[in-house]
N, C-alpha and C positions, 0 to 999 in steps of 0.2 A: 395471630396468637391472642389477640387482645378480646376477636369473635368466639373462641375457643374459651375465654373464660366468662365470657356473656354466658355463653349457653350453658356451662358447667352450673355457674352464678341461678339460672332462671330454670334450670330442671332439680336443684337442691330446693330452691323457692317453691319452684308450684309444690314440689311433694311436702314440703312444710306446708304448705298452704291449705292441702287440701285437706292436709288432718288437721289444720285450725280450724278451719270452716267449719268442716263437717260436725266439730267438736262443739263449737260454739250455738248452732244453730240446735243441735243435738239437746242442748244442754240449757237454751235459751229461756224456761218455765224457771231457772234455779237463779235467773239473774236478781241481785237484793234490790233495795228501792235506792239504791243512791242517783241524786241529779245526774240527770244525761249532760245537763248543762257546763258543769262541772266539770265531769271527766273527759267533754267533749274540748272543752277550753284548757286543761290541761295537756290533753293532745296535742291540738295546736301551735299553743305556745311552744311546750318543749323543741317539740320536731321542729320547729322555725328557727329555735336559736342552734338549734342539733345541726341543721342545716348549714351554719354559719361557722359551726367548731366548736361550737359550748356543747359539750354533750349532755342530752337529756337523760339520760340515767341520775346524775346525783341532782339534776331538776326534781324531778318527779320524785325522788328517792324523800325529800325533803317537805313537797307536796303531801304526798301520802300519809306521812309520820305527822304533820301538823296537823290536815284537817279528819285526821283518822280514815282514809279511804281504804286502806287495803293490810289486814291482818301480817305484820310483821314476817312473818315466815312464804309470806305468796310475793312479795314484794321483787326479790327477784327473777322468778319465774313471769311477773303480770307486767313488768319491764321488756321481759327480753324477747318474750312473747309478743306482746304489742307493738312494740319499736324495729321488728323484722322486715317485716313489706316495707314502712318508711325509708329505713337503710338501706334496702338492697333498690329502692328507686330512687332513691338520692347517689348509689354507685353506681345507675345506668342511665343518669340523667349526665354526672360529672365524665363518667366514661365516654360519652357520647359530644357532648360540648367544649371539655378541655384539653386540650391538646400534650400530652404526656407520653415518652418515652416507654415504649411496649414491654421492653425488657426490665426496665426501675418496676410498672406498675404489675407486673404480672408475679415479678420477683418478689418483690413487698408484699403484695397479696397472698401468695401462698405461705411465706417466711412467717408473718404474722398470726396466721392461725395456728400452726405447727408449732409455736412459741407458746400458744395458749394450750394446745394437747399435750403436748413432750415437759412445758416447764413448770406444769398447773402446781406438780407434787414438791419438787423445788420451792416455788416463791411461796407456797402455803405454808411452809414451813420458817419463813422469815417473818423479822416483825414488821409488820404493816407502817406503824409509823415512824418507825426509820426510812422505811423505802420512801414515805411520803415526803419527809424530811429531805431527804437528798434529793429525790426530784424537783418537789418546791425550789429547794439552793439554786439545783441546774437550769427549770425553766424562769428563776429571777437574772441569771447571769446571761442567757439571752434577750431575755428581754432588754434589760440594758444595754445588751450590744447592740441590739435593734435601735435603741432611744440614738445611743453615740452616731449608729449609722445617720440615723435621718438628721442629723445635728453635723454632717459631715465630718464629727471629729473619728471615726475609721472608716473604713470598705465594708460594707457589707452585704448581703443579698444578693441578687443575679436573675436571672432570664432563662436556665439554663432548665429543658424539658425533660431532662434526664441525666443519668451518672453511669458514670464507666468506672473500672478501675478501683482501687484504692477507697474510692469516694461510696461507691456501690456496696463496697464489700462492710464498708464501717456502718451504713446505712440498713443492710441487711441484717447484723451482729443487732440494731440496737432493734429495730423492728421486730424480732425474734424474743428477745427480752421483754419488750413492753409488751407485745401479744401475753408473754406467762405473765406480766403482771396485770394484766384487763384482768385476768380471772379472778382475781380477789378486789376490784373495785378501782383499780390504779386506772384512767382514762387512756386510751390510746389518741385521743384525738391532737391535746394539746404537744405532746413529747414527740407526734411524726410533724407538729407544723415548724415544731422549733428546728428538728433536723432536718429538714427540707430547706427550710428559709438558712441555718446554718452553712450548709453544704452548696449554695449556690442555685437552688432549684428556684424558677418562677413561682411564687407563693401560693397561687391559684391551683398548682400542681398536685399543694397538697390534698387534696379537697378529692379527687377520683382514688387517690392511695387511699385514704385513709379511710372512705367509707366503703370501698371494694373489700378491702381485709375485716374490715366490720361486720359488714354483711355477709362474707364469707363464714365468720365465726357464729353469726348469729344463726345463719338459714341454715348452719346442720345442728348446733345444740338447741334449737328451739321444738323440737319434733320433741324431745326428752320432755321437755315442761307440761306439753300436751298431752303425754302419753301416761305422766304423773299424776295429771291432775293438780298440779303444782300452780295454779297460776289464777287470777281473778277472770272470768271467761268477759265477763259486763267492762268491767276496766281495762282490759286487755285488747278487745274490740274499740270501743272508743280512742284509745291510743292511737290503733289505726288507724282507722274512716278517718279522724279530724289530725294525724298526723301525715298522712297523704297531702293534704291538703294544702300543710302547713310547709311542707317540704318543697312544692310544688312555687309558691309563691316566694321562699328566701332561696331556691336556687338562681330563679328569676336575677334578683336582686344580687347574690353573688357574684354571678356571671356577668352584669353590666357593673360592677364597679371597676373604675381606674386602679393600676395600680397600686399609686400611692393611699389611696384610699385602702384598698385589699391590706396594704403591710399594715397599716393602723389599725386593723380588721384583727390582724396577725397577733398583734402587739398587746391588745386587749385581753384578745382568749389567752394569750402565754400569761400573763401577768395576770389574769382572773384567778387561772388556774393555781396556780403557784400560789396565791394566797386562798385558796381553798386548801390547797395541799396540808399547809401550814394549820389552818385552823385544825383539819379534820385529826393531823398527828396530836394536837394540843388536846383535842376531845378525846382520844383516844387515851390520853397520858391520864388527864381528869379520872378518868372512867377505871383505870386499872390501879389507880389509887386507893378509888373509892371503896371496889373492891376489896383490896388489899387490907384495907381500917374495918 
């Protein structure tokens, strides 16, 4: 099953792939003068800590808008566009090295994008920073349970490479949700580590879920960006080539941490997350204020 989504995975890729290239290369006299240097080093980084669970969307997203790289309106399309080849080799590097239950990762993967198709017009219609609001609460109230576990004061975590039952089913329900909520900006990465680590899964586990249903969302809506013309072709390429890269050397590193090392791994991105959350609903309030006067 799990070969079956390889190849599903890497014939959705090459055909995104081959209408980036050919776009870019096409298109390559229209690139502006901005530093290679630059966009090449923002690549990297991002996709290195992307690698790890910090996802590089609101990296970059933050990048961009400060040193003015990329015209407010291309920004998602020169994201999602760029960061596809790295996602989908960072899901068939984790697919390949970490050892997960066929039936969680296969399930999760298609759950999650079907959550972004079926529930885009749903969660678009809620307010954004409420959702962020609850989800901050939720990914702080993990966090802390994680803190309690490693403090011995409860049980927490597990070993466990997969879920049956009961465990599956609530896991699939939330996976399916956070998919519709990627599409308006809400991160899939931190909310599958927390229910992974929640529900008993090896931490490590999460890391093939969560960048398989990633890349799953990404290598079929990214052909749309290209077809738009919606995307920075210069920054969007650089993303790639130096987020390969960057991918390549923190999976490394992923993969050789201890355990206990990995939860603290775990523990950082839930608890980064969650106070992003928090600030971004705050910007958000600011903002509709301001408006409002």
């Amino acid at each position: 099953m799990s070969i079956i989504l390889k190849l599903i995975l890497g014939v959705i890729t090459g055909i995104f792939g081959y209408y980036y290239i050919t776009d870019v290369f096409r298109n390559r006299k229209t690139f502006s003068g901005k530093p290679w240097s630059g966009l090449l080093g923002t690549g990297f980084i991002t996709n290195f800590f992307d690698t790890l669970g910090i996802g590089s969307f609101a990296q970059q997203t933050a990048i961009f808008k400060f040193f003015k790289l990329v015209d407010d309106r291309l920004i998602p399309g020169t994201m999602n566009v760029g960061n596809t080849i790295p996602v989908v080799i960072q899901a068939f590097i984790f697919m390949t090295v970490v050892e997960v239950d066929t039936l969680t990762l296969v399930s999760m993967s298609i759950v999650a994008p079907l959550g972004a198709l079926l529930g885009a017009d749903i969660v678009s219609k809620m307010s954004r920073s409420r959702i962020q609001i609850g989800l901050g609460f939720g990914l702080l109230a993990v966090g802390l349970i994680m803190i309690a576990g490693f403090f011995n004061l409860m049980p927490t975590g597990g070993e466990a490479i997969g879920l049956t039952g009961w465990k599956l089913a609530v896991i699939l329900v939330m996976s399916f949700i956070f998919g519709a909520l990627q599409t308006i900006g809400v991160g899939f990465y931190a909310p599958c580590m927390a229910m992974v680590y929640a529900l008993g899964m090896h931490p490590l586990t999460a890391f093939p879920i969560m960048m398989t249903a990633t890349a799953m969302l990404m290598a079929a809506g990214g052909a749309r960006f290209v077809k738009q013309n919606a995307y920075d072709r210069k920054v969007s390429f650089s993303l790639t080539i130096a987020g390969v890269i960057g991918v390549f050397l923190a999976a490394y590193v992923v993969k050789s941490l201890p355990l206990l090392i990995l939860r603290w791994v775990v523990l950082g991105v839930v608890l980064y997350t969650s106070g992003w959350m928090f600030r971004s609903a705050s910007r958000k309030e600011q903002e509709s204020k301001i408006i409002v006067v």
